[in-house]
N, C-alpha and C positions, 0 to 999 in steps of 0.2 A: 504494500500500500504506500502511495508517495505521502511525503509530507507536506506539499505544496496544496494548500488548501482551494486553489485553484483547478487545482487537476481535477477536484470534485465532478468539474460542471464542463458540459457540452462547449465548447468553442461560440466564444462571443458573436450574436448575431452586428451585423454591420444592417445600417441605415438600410441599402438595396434589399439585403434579406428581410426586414420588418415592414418595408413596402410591399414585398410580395405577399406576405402573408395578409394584410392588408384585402391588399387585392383578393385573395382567395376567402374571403370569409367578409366581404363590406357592409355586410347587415347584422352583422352579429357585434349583442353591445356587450357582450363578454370579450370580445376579443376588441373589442373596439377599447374596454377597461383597463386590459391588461397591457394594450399600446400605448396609452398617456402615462402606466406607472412606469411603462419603461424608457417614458420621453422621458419623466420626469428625472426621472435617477440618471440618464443619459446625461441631462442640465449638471447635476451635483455632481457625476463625474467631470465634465469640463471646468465646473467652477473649482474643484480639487487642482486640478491639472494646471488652471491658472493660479491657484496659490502657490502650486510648488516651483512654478516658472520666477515667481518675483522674488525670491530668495527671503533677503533677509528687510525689502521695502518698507515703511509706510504703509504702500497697497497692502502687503503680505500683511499689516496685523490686521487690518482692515475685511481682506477675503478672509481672515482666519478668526475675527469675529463674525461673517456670515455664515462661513461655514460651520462654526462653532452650535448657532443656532438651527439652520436647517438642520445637524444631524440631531441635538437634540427634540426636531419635530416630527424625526420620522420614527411610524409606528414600533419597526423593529428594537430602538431605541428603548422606545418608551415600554414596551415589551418583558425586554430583556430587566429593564429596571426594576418593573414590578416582580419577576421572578427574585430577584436579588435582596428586596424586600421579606 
């Protein structure tokens, strides 16, 4: 079993393949559901990705008090918390 906790999961779909699927299912609001939560997290990955590009900025404490709060809003988050409780 790898350690890479990544290895978990199916290879990241890209933009083209979430279109396709899209396409194949356009009336379905379950899939229409599960595509905004993965625009959404798509966002918080970029907004990650630009924090770690500004090193040590200004910007960076700034993205990293955004990002600070976006993660504490997401359910997983919050989730996890109450377990811990």
């Amino acid at each position: 079993m790898s350690s890479n906790p990544a290895m978990r999961f199916k290879p990241a779909l890209t933009k083209d393949d979430l279109k396709a699927i899209q396409d194949r299912s356009p009336d379905s609001p379950d899939v229409r559901a599960l595509l905004w939560e993965v625009a959404r997290l798509r966002a918080l990955a970029l907004r990650t990705h630009d924090y770690f590009r500004q090193g040590s900025s200004s910007t960076a404490l700034i993205l990293a008090d955004s990002l600070r709060t976006m993660l504490e809003d997401e359910p997983v988050i919050q989730e996890q918390s109450r377990l811990k409780d």
